[in-house]
N, C-alpha and C positions, 0 to 999 in steps of 0.2 A: 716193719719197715715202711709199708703203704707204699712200696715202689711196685707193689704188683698189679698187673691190668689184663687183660682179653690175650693182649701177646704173650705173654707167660703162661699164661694159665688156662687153656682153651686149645684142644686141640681138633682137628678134622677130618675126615678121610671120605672121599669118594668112591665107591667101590660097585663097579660093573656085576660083579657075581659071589655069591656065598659058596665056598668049596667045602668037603667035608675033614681035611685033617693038614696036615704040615705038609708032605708029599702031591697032595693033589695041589697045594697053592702052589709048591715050586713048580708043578708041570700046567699050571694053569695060563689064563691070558692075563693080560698087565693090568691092574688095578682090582684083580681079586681078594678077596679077603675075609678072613673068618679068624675065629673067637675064639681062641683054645688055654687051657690049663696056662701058666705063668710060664711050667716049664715045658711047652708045647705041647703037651700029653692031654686027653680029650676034655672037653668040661667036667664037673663036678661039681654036687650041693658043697654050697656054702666057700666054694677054694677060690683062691686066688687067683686072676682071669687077664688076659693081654689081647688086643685085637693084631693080628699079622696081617698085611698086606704087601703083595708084591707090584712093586714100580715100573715103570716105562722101560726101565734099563734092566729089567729083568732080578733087581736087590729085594731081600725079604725087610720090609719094614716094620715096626710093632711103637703100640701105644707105651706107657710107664705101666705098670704092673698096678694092677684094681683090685684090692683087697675088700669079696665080696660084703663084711661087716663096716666099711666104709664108704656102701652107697648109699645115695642118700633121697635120688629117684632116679626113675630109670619110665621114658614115656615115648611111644611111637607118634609120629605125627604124620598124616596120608596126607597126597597131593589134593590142593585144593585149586582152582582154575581162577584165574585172576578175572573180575570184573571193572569195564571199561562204565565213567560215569557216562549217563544220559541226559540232556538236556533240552526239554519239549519247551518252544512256541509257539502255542498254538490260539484258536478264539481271536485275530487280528480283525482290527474295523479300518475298513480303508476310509481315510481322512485325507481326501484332496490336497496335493503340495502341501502335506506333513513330510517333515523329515525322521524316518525311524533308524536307530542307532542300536544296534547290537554290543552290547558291552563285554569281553571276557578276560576277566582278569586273572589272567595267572600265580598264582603266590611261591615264593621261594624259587625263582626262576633261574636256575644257572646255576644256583648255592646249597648251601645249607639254611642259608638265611631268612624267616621267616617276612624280614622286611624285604628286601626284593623279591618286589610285583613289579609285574609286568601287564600293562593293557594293550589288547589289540579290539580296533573296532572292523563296524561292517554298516556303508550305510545306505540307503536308499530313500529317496523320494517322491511320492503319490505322485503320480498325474492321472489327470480326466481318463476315465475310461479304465483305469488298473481294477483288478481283483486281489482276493487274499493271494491268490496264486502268482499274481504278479508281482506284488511285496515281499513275497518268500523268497522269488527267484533271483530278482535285484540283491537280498540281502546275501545269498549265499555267493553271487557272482562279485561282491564285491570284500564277502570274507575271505572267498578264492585269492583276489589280486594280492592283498592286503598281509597275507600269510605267504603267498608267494615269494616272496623278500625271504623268507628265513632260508636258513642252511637247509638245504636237501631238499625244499620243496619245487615243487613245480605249479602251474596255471590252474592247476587243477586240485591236485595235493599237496597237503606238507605231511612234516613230522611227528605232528600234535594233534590235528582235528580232522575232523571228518563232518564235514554238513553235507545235510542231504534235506528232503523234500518229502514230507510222508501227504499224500491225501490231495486233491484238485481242488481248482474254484475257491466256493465260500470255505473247504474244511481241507485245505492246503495248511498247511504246519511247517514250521523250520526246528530241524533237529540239531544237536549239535554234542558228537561224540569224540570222548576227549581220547585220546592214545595211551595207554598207561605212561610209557617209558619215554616218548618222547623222541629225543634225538641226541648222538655220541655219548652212548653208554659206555662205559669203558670200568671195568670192575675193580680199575685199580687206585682211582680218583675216587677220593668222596667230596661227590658232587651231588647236588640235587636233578635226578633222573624220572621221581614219579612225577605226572604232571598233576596237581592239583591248581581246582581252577573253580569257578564260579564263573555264571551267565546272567545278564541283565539285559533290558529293551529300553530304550527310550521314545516312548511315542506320544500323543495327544490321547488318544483311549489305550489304556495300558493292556494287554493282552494278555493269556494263561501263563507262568511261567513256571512248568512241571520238571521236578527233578524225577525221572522215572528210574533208575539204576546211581546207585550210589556206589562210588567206585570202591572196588574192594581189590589190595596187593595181589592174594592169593596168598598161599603156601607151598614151600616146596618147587616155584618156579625158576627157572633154568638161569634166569637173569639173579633170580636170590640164591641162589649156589653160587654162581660165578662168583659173586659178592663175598660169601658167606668162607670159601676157598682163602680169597686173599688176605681178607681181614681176621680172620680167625686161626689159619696156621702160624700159632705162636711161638710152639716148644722147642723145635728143632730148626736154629739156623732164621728162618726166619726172621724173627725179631730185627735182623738186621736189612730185611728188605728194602727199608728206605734211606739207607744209610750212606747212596751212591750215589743221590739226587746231583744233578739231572738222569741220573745214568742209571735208573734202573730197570730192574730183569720186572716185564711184566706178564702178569696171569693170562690164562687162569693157567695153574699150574697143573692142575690133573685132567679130569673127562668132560668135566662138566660144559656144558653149552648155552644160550642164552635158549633157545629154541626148547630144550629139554627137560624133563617133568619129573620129581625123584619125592622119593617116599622118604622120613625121616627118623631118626633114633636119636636121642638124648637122654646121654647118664650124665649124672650130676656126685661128685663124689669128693674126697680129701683124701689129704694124707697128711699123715702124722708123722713125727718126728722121734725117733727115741733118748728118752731124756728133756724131750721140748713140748711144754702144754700146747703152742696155739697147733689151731689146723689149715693148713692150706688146702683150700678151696678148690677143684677141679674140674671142667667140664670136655666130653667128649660128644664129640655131632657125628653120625654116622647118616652118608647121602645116599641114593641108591635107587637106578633108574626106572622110573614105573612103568616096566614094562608088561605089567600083567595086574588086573583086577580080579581077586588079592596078589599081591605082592610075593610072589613066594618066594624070591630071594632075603626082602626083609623079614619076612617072616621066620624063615630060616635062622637066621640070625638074633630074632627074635626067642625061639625055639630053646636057643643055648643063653640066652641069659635068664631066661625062665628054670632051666634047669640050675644053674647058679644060684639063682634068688631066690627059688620057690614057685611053684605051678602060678600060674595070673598075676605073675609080677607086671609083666610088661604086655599090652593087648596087641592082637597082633591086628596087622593091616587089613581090614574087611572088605566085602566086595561092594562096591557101590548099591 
């Protein structure tokens, strides 16, 4: 049919803790969840497997029934800590009444869109008697102002960067550290949230210009949950989330936080039809809070689909 996408076929679950059977989930806290037999009876090599979880409102939930000869991978994924880009100026030659110009251009600003850019400058002007230290200071006092205009910032701060001053005199340097997320995250808009961005100078003697940390998302961050919750609860109900616009119910809908760090599972699986060649494609995300180096809740969980699959199917969460 080709009408199917992420909302059908992808499902999610965030879960606070791995319980040991059916009984201890009912008497558990909201958002527990564990792995058991299809008909709730304990795992087993090779049988057919459902994830239960119980809800806010105290309901037992469960995935569609995972027929273990129709998985097709099954991979842990540990938290990994997001990296803020870096951006060194440093080696400045002070040139009397030069005008130097901090360049930083934003890309995909606001959007999706890889053509909206956005440029904010920072500028300053040599006079008799400045140092490198004086040149840095100007240019950060006036990336301050300049940034100040945007939503949420102030004189000092904004949403997006962070300049600061490493070193005095001749080996004064201007740093300039970008924010991952930015500002009005909202996981229920897809919008463009990571800031990517590039740094340029404009001077008469051109200065060092060091990328020392290259920004990296992270895995498993609290803000890609929030995300990963709204966009990816397809199969039940769901699908109709935005079917009320203006007026819709927004996330997140379970535990998740932007603040909070969770260890990951991905089964990757189908199902067949009887009587029908094609296979529908399935995917299930299992989130789950990293509250311990290893993970013994995921791993627990881990545990039972090893017994399913076969010893070393799936690697469990390690200690850093």
């Amino acid at each position: 049919m080709g009408l199917a996408g992420q909302n059908q076929v992808r499902h999610m679950y965030v879960g606070t803790a791995d319980v040991a059977d059916f009984a201890a989930l009912k008497a558990g806290s909201a958002n527990s969840l564990v792995i058991l037999g299809a008909n709730g009876a304990a795992v087993a090599a090779g049988e057919d497997f459902k994830l239960f979880q119980k809800d806010a409102l105290g309901n037992i939930i469960s995935s569609d029934t995972i027929k273990a000869d129709n998985v097709l991978d099954v991979r842990s994924v540990a938290y990994t800590a997001a990296v803020n880009k870096l951006v060194t100026i440093s080696a400045l030659t002070v040139d009397a009444n030069s005008l130097y110009t901090v360049e930083i251009l934003i890309n995909g600003h606001g959007s999706l869109s890889p053509e909206d850019t956005y440029l904010k400058q920072g500028f300053y002007k040599a006079v008799t008697g400045d140092d490198q230290e004086a040149v840095v200071d100007g240019l950060i006092a006036s990336l301050n102002r300049n940034f100040s205009r945007e939503v949420g910032a102030t004189a000092t701060t904004n949403p997006y960067f962070t300049f600061a001053k490493t070193g005095s005199g001749a080996s004064a340097a201007l740093t300039v550290e970008g924010k991952l997320y930015g500002v009005g995250f909202d996981g229920d808009k897809r919008t463009r949230i990571y800031n990517d961005f590039t740094v340029d100078i404009s001077a008469d003697t051109y200065p060092t210009v060091t990328v020392t940390n290259e920004q990296f998302d992270g895995v498993g961050t609290g803000y890609q949950v929030v995300e990963m919750e709204y966009f990816l609860l397809g199969e039940r109900g769901d699908t109709y989330r935005e079917m009320g616009y203006p007026h819709n119910i927004n996330g997140p809908a379970l535990v998740s936080t932007v603040g909070g760090t969770y260890d990951l599972i991905e089964i990757s699986y189908f199902d067949e039809g009887r009587d029908e060649a094609k296979k529908s494609k399935k995917n299930l995300t299992i989130a789950m809070p990293t509250a311990a180096v290893p993970n013994a809740n995921v791993n627990s969980v881990i545990t039972d689909l090893n017994t399913i699959l076969g010893a070393g199917s799936v690697d469990t969460i390690k200690a850093a």
